[in-house]
C-alpha positions, 0 to 999 in steps of 0.5 A: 317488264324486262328492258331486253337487248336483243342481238342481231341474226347476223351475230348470234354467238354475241354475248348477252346482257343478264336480266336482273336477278330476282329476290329467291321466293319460299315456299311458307308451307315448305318453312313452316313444316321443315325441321331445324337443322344447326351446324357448325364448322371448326377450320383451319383458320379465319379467313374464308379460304380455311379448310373445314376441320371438324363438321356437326351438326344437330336437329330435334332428332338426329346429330351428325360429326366428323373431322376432316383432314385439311389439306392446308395447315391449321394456323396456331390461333385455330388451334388455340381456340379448337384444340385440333392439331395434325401430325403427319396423317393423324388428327389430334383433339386435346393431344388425343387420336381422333378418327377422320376422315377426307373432304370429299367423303365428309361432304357426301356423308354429310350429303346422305345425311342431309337427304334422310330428312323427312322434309328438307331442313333449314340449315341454321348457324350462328354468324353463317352468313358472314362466314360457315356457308362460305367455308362450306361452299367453297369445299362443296363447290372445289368436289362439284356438290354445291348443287347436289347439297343444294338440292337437299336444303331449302336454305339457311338462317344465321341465328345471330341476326335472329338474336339481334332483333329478338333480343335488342341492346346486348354487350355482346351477340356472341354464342357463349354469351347468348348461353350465359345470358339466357340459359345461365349457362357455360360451356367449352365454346369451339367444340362443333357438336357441343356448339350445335346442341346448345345453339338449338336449345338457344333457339328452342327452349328460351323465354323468348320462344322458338326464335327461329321458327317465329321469325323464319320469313325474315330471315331465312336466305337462299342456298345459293346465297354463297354462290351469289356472294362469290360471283358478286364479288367476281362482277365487282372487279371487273369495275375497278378500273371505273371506281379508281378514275371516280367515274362511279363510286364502289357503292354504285358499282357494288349495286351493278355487280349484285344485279348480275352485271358486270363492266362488259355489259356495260359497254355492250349496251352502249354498243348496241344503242348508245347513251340511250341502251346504258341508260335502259340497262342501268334504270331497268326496274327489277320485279319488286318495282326498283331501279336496277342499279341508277337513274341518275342522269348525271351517274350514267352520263358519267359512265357514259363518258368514261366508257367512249372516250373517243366518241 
């Protein structure tokens, strides 16, 4: 059962405190039947704030590609590992003219091709959760597609997770060495599309079977995985303050932050019922039966005592 705060008639434009935010549910049938879907992106540079330069992707049937004109500079260790440069409004692969085209009409073409699927595909990637489905929701999230892209997918799996529990105890979990390893194999790694085909072979046509399909309830995560990551993020800072006076640890506040709270509900709760409303708030159980971020009495007296320092 929620532990819900409910606000008095005489404030009714007062702030609520979120509920919990329950763990996305799949539907098996709509996994089991939906197609593979690989991407990759290549980008301007390594930090998730690159723009997206070239998009792919590959299923049992059908490929899409394009590159895409960044609006920032492609730093000289991308350009190192893709061979992509930009001169002027022209794109380069290998010093030779490609054709591109701008984000926003990249994105919806990639849009309409994600909605010819039959059924909605699973999007899946090596290393994505770490680092292409932020990329790709941010460019999405800047020209208001997020959901719309959302809408078209029932979610992602990063095949390097996969491969880890599937194949235990390698040097190295890395796509080239993946290809070395189990299809005896090189190629030239970093080139999107050539990067997509071999990945769906790795997951399709090894020894080890369909690994992704064998092992999709695992490890398939939600669409809005992204989404939730940035907002967790946004929540975290709120409790900054609290984390360098030692009145919780980060580990704590992270906790709070992943279940939609942040430092304002916090004191709302104490607002509204004291030490007795945090203590509700911060032992409410989620759906799965666990405590939403503490029950330790001394972590919440803690917390307690820094947000009422005049009390």
């Amino acid at each position: 059962m929620h532990t819900i705060f409910v606000l008095g008639l005489e404030h009714p434009d007062q702030e609520e405190i979120p509920e919990v935010m329950e763990i996305d549910k799949f539907d098996k049938e709509a996994i089991t039947v939906a197609p593979l879907l690989v991407f990759d992106l290549e980008t301007t540079g390594l930090s998730r704030s690159s723009d997206i330069i070239l998009l792919a992707a590959c299923s049992k049937d059908s490929t899409f590609d394009t590159y895409i004109l960044p609006s920032q500079p492609i730093s000289k260790e991308a350009t190192n590992i893709t061979k992509i440069t930009v001169r002027g409004n022209n794109m380069l692969y290998n010093s030779k003219p490609v054709n591109f085209k701008y984000p926003h009409q990249a994105l919806t073409d990639f849009i309409t091709f994600l909605s010819e699927f039959s059924c909605k595909p699973i999007l899946v990637g090596h290393n994505i959760k770490r680092f292409d489905c932020h990329i790709l929701y941010s460019a999405l999230r800047f020209y208001n597609m997020y959901s719309e892209f959302c809408s078209h997918i029932i979610g992602f799996v990063d095949s390097l997770d996969v491969f880890k529990h599937v194949v235990p105890g390698l040097s190295s979990y890395s796509q080239t060495n993946l290809v070395d390893t189990l299809l005896d194999e090189t190629y030239a790694a970093h080139n999107a599309l050539e990067d997509t085909r071999l990945l769906f072979r790795l997951i399709t046509c090894t020894s080890q079977g369909n690994v992704i399909s064998d092992n999709i309830t695992d490890f398939i995560f939600s669409s809005n995985y992204p989404h939730n990551c940035h907002m967790h993020q946004d929540n975290l800072t709120t409790f900054s303050e609290a984390i360098n006076c030692k009145a919780l640890s980060k580990a704590t506040a992270l906790k709070a932050a992943r279940s939609n709270l942040r430092l304002c509900h916090l004191k709302l709760s104490i607002e509204r019922n004291g030490l007795d409303g945090l203590r509700a708030l911060l032992s409410e159980l989620t759906n799965q039966g666990k405590v939403r971020v503490t029950s330790c009495k001394k972590i919440i007296q803690k917390m307690y005592d820094f947000l009422t320092p005049e009390s």
